[in-house]
NUDREN-524782 format. One record per residue: x, y, z of N, C-alpha, C in turn. Coordinates in nm, 2 decimals, m for minus. Layout:
// residues N
X / Y / Z / X / Y / Z / X / Y / Z .
...
This chain:
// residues 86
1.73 / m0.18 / 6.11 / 1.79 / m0.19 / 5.98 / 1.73 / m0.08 / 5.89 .
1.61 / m0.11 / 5.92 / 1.50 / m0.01 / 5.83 / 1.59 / 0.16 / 5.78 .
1.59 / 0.18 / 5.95 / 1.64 / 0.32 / 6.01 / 1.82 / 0.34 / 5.95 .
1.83 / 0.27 / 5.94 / 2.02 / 0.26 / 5.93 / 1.96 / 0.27 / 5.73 .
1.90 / 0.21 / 5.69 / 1.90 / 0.21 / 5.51 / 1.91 / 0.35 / 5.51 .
1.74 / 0.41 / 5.55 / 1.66 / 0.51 / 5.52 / 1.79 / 0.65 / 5.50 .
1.86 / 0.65 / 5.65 / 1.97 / 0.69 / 5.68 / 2.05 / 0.71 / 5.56 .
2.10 / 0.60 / 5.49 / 2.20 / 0.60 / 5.40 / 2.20 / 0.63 / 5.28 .
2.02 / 0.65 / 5.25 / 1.99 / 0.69 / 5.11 / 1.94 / 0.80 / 5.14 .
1.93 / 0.86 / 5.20 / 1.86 / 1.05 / 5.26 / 2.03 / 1.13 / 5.27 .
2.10 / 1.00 / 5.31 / 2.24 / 1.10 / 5.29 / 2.31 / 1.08 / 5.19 .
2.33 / 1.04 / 5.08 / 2.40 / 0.95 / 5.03 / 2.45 / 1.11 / 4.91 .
2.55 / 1.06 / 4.85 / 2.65 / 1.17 / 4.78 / 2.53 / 1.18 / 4.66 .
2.51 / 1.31 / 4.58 / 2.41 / 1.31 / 4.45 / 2.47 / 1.26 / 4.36 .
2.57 / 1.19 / 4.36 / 2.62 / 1.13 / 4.20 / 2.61 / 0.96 / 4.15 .
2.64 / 0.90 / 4.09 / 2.64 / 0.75 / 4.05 / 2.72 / 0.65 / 4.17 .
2.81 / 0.71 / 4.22 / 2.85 / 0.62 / 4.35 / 2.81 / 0.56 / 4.44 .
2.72 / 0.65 / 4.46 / 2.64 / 0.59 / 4.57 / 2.65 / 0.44 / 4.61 .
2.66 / 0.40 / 4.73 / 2.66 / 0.24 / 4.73 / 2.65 / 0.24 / 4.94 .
2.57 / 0.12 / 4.94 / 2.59 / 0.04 / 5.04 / 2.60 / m0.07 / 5.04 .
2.69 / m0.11 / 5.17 / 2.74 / m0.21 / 5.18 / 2.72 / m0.30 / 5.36 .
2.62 / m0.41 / 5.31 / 2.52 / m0.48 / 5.46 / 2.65 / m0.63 / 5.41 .
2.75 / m0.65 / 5.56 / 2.76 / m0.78 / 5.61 / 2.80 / m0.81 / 5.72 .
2.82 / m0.95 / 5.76 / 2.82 / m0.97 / 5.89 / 3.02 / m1.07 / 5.96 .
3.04 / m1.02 / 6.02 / 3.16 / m1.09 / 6.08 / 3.16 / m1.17 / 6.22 .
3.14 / m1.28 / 6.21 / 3.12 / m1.36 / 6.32 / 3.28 / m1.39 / 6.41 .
3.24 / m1.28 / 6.61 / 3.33 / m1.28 / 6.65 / 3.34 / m1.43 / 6.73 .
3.38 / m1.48 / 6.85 / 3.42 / m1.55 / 6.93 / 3.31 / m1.57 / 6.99 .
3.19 / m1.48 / 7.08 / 3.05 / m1.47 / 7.15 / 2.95 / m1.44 / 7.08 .
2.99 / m1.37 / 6.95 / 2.87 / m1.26 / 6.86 / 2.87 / m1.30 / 6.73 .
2.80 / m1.17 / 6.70 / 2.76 / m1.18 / 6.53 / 2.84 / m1.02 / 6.54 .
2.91 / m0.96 / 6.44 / 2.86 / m0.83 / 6.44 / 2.80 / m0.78 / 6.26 .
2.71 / m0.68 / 6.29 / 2.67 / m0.67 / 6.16 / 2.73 / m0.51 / 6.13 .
2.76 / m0.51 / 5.97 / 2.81 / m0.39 / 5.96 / 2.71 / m0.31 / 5.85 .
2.69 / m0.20 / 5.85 / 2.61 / m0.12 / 5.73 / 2.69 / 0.00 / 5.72 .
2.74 / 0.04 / 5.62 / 2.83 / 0.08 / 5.55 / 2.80 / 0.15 / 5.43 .
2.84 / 0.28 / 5.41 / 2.79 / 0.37 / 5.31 / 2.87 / 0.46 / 5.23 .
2.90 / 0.50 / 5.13 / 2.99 / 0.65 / 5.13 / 2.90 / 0.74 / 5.08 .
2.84 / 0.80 / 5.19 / 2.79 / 0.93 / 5.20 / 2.85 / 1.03 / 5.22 .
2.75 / 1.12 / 5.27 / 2.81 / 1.25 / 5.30 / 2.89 / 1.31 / 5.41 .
2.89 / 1.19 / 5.50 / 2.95 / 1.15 / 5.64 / 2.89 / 1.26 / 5.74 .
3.01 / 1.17 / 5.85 / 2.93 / 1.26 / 5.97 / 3.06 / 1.32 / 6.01 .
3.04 / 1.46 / 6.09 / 3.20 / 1.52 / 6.09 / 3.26 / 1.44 / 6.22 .
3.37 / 1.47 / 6.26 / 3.46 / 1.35 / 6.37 / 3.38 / 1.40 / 6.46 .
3.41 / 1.56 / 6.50 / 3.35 / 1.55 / 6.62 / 3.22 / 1.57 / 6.69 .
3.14 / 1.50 / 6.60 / 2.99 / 1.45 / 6.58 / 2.97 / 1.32 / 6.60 .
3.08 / 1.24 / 6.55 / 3.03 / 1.07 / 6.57 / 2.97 / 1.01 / 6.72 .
2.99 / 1.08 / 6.82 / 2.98 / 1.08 / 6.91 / 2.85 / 1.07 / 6.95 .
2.81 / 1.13 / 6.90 / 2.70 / 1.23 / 6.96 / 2.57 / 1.14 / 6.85 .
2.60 / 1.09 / 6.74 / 2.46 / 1.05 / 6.65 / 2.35 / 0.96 / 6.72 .
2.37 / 0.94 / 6.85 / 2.30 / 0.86 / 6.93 / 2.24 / 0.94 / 7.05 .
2.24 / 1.03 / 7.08 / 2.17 / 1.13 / 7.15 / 2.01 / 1.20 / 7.09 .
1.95 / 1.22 / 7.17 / 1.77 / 1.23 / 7.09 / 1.81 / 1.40 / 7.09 .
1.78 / 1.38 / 6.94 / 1.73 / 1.53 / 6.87 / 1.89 / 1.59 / 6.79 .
1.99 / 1.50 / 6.81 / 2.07 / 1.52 / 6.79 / 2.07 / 1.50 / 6.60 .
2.09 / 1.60 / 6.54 / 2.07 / 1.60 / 6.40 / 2.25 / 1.63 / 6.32 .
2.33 / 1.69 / 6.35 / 2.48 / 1.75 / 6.28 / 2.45 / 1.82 / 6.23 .
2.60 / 1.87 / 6.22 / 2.59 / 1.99 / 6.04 / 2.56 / 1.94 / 5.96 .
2.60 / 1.82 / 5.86 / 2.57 / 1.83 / 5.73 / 2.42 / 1.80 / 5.68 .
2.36 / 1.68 / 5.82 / 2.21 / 1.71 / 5.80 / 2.17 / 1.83 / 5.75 .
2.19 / 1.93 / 5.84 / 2.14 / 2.04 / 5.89 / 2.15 / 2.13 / 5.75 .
2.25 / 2.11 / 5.69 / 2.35 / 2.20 / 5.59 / 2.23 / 2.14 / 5.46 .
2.20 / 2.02 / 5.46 / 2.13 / 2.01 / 5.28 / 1.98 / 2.01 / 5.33 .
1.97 / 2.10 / 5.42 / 1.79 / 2.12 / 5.45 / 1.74 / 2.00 / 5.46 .
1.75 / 1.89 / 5.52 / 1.72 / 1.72 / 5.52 / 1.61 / 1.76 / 5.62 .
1.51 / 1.67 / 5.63 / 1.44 / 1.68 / 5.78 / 1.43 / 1.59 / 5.84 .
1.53 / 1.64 / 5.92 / 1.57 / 1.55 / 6.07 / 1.53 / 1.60 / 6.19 .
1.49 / 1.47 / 6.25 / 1.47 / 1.47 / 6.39 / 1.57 / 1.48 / 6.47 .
1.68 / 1.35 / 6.46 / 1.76 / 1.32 / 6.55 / 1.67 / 1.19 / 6.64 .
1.57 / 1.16 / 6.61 / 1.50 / 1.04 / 6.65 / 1.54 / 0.92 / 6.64 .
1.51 / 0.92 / 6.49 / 1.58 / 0.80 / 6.44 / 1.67 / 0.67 / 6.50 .
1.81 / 0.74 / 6.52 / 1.92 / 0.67 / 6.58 / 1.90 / 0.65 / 6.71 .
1.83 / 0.73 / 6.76 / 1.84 / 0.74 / 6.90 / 1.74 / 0.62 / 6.94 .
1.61 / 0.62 / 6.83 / 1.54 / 0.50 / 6.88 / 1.58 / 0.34 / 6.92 .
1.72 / 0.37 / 6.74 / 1.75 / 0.21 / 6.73 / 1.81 / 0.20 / 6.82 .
1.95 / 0.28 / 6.89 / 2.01 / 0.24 / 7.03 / 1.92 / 0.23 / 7.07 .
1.81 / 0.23 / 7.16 / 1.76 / 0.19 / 7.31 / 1.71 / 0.05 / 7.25 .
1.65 / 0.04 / 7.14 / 1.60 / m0.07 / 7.10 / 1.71 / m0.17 / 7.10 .
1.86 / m0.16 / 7.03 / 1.96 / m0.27 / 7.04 / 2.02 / m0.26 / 7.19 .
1.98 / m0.17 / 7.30 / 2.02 / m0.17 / 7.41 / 1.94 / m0.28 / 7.53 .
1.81 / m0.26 / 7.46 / 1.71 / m0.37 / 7.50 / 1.75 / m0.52 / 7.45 .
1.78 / m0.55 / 7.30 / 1.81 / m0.67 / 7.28 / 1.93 / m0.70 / 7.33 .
1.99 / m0.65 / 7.34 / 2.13 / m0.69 / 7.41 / 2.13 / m0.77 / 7.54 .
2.03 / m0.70 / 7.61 / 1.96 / m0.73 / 7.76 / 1.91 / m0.88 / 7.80 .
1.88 / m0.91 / 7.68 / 1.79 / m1.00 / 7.66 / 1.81 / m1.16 / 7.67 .
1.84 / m1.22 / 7.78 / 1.88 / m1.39 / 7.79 / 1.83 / m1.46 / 7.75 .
């Protein structure tokens, strides 16, 4: 969660809008949780890929941010482990 905030306020638009938005929708087997921003987004054909290590985009890249591309990549193996988990 930490990683998903940090994320949303390192990107987030420079004006008063800013906003996030943390809730949960309970499916049939699951929970799912959503985090939710209007930032400065990620471009289409990049969503893909924000889960690959070192993988940073253009618009990171574009407002001098310093990114790893770590980050995300951590939380997937980490939600790929709890998922695992009986």
């Amino acid at each position: 969660m930490n990683q998903l905030i940090q994320n949303s306020i390192k990107y987030r638009k420079q004006d008063s809008s800013s906003k996030i938005e943390i809730y949960a929708k309970r499916g049939k087997e699951n929970i799912i949780l959503y985090v939710e921003d209007n930032g400065i987004g990620i471009k289409k054909g990049e969503i893909t890929r924000v889960f690959e290590k070192g993988f940073t985009g253009t618009n990171g890249r574009m407002l001098n941010k310093k990114s790893t591309g770590i980050g995300l990549y951590l939380c997937k193996k980490l939600c790929d482990k709890l998922r695992n988990i009986n």
